[in-house]
Structure formats: C-alpha cells, structure tokens
C-alpha positions in Angstrom: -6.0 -15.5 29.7 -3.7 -18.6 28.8 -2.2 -17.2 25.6 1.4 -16.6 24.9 3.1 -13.9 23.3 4.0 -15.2 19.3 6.4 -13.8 17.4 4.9 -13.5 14.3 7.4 -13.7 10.9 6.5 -13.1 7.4 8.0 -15.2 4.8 7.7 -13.9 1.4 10.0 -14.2 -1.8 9.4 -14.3 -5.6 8.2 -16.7 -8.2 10.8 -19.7 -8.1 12.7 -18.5 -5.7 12.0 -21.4 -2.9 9.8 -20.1 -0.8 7.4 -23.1 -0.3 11.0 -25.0 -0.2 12.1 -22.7 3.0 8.6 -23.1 4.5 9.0 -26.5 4.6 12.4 -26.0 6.5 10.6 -24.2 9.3 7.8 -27.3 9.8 10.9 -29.6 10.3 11.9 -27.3 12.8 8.5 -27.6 14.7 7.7 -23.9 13.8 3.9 -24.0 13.0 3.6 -21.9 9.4 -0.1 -21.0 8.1 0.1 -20.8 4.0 -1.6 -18.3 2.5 -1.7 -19.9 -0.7 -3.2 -23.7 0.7 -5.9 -21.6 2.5 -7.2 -19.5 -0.6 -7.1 -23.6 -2.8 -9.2 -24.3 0.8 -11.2 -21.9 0.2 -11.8 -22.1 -3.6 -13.0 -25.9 -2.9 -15.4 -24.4 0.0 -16.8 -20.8 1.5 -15.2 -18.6 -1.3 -16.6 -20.9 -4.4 -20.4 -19.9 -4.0 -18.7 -16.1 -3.6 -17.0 -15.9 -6.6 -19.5 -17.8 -8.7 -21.7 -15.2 -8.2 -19.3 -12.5 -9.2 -17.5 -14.4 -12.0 -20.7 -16.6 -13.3 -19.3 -19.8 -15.2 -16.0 -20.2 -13.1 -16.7 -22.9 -10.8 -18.2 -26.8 -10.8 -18.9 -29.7 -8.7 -14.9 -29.3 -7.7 -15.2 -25.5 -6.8 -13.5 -23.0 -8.4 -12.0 -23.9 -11.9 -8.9 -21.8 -11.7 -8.0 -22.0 -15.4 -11.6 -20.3 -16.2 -11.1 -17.7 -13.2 -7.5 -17.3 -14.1 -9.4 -16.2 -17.9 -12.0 -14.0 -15.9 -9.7 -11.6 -14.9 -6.1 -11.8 -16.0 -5.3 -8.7 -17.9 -8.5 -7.1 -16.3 -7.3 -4.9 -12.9 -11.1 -4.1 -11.8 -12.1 -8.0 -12.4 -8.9 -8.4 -10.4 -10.0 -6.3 -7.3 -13.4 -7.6 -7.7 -12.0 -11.3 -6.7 -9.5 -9.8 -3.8 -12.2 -7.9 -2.4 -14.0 -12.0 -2.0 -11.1 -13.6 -0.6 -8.7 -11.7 1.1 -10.7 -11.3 4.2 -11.5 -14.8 4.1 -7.7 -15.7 4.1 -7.2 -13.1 6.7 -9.8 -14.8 8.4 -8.4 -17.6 8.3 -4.7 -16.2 9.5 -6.5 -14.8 12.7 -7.3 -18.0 13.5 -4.3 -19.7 13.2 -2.3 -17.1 15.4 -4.9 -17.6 17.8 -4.2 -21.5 18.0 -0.4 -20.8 18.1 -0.7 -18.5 20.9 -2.8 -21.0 22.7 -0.9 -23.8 22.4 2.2 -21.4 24.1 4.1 -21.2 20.5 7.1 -18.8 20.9 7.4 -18.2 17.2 5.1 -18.8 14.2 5.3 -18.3 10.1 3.0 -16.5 7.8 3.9 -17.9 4.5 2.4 -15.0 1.9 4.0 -14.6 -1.5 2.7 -10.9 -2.1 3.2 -10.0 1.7 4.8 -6.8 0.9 2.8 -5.8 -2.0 -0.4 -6.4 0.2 0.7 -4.6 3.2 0.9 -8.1 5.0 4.4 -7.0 6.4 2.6 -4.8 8.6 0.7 -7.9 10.6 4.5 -9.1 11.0 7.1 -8.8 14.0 9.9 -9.1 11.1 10.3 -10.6 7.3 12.5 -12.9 6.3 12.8 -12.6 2.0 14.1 -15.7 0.2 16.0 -15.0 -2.7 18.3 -16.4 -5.1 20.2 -15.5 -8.0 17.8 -14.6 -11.2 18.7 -17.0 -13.5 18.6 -19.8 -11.0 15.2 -18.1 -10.3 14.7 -18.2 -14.4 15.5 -21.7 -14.7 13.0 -22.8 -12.1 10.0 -21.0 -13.2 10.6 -22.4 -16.8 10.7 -26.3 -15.9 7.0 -25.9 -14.4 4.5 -27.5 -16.1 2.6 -25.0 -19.2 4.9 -21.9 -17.9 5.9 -19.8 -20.8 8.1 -16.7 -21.1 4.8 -14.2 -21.1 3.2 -15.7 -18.2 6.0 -15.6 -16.6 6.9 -12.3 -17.7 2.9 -11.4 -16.3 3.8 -13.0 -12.8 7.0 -11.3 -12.3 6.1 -7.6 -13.5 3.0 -8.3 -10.3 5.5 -8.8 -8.1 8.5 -6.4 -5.7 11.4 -6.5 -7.4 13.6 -8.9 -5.4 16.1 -6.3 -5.1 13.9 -3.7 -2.8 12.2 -7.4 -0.9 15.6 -8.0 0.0 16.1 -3.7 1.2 12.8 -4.5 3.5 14.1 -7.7 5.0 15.1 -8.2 8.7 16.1 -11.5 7.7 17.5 -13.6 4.3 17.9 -16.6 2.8 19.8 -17.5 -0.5 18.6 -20.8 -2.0 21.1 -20.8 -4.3 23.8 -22.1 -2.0 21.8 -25.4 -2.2 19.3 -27.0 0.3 22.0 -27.4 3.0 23.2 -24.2 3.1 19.2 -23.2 3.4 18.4 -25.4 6.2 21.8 -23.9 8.3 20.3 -20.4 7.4 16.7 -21.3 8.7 18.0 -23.3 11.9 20.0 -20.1 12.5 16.7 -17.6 12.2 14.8 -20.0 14.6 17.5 -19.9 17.0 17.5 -16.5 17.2 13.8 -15.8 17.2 12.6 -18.4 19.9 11.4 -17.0 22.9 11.5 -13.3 21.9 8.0 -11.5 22.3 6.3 -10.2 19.6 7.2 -6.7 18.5 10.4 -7.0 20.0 12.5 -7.0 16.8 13.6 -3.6 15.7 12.7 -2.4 12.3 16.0 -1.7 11.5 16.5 -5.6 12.0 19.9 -8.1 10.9 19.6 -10.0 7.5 21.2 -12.8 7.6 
C-alpha cells in the first residue's frame, strides 16, 4: 500500500565505453540510479570487509578491504573468484532491493540499475529493459589506456570477462553511442527518459526499440 509501479532499466556497457558518463546523464534528468559498483566500494569499507577477511586472510586494514591485495587473492584463480561473489553479491543485491523499494515509495515512474556485468550475471533478468552503451573500439581502446597503471594485459584480462559488445548491443532494448560526443549522448538519454516515464513495469516488450 502506497507504492508505485517502477520501471526498472538496466544500464550496462563495457570497459571505457561511458557508462558511469551515461549514468550521470540520467541523475541530471532526476532519474534516481543505484550503482552497483559504489555499493560493493560501500561495502568493502563496511559489512563485506569482516566477510572477506575471513575468506581471504591478509586482504583488508583499518580502511577495509585493500583492493590491490584482494585484486592478488584471486585474479587468475576462478574458484577464489566465486568464493568472493558468493560474499558480496547478495549483499549488493541487498542493497538493490532496497533502493527499488525507496523509488517505488517515493512514486518514481522510472529508475536505473547501473551494473557493468548485468548480462553476464543474469542481472538483465531483474530488469523491465536494457539500455547498452557502446562506442566504437578504438575510442573504447584509447580510454581504457589513459587510466592510471592500465596496461595492455590487464586490459586484455578485463575485456576477455566481459560480453562482447557486439551480442550486448543484440540484447539491448535500448542504445547509446558515446562516440558521437557528450551532446549527442545526453539527446539520446533525454530521448529514453521520455519514452520510459510513466510506463509500468514489465510493460516493455522483449523484442523492444534500440535507439
């Protein structure tokens, strides 16, 4: 009683493809977006850090987690790997409950789940539609390689983890192409909003329109 209906959109999209960029784009619009990756940094600085110590013993300090020694505790190692998912993906799930809970409270008519491996995690599945954003791959290239300590084999690690753009952009109802430039970006998510607000959850049919 007193909730709303929400539609519910995944955003997801490849390393360097501007993602957290396009999220952005959707707070100036007023559309309320829960990050998947700002919870699990939440969570490494609180309820997770006691978790994983446990698991991974040596990884965390008076900070939390220490990524860079976690990052060593299981890169290359697929059952380490699942070991730590099995810790905080409920947690961040969690965590996602309760921010759609809030939105449809507060009578939001459309909110964001911003999750970079939301196909590869089944996360599309929680979702009323998907919007992918892409852009060409050596834009994409160029990106990735101006971060700070990125190299060609991590980067080469990240992107072999991840859907190949090409079947994210198959699966999408909706698209945007960052490499039209930030204008072009914001017209394309002004656009989505406009066609999303006020439609109930569910509504959208699989088949969907990229645009």
């Amino acid at each position: 009683m007193g909730e709303s209906v929400t539609f519910v959109l995944g955003l997801t999209g490849s390393i360097g493809m501007g993602k957290s960029t396009t999220a952005a784009m959707f707070r100036r619009q007023g559309v309320p977006v829960h990050d998947a990756d700002a919870a699990v940094h939440r969570l490494y600085r609180g309820e997770a850090a006691g978790l994983i110590e446990a698991a991974f013993p040596g990884t965390t300090g008076d900070e939390g987690v220490d990524r860079q020694k976690l990052g060593a505790a299981v890169l290359g190692k697929p059952e380490a790997l699942r070991r730590l998912e099995a810790i905080v993906h409920p947690l961040v799930r969690r965590e996602e409950e309760r921010f759609l809970a809030s939105c449809r409270r507060t009578g939001a008519s459309l909110a964001v789940l911003d999750i970079p491996l939301l196909f590869e995690t089944g996360g599309d599945g929680r979702c009323d539609a998907v919007l992918v954003v892409t852009a060409d791959p050596d834009i994409q290239k160029a990106r990735v390689m101006a971060r700070p300590g990125m190299t060609e084999e991590r980067f080469a690690m990240i992107h072999v983890k991840q859907m190949p753009d090409a079947e994210k952009r198959r699966r999408a109802h909706f698209l945007v192409d960052t490499s039209r430039g930030l204008a072009a970006a914001e017209a394309q998510v002004a656009s989505i909003v406009r066609a999303l607000a006020g439609r109930p959850g569910g509504a959208l049919s699989q088949e969907g329109t990229a645009c």
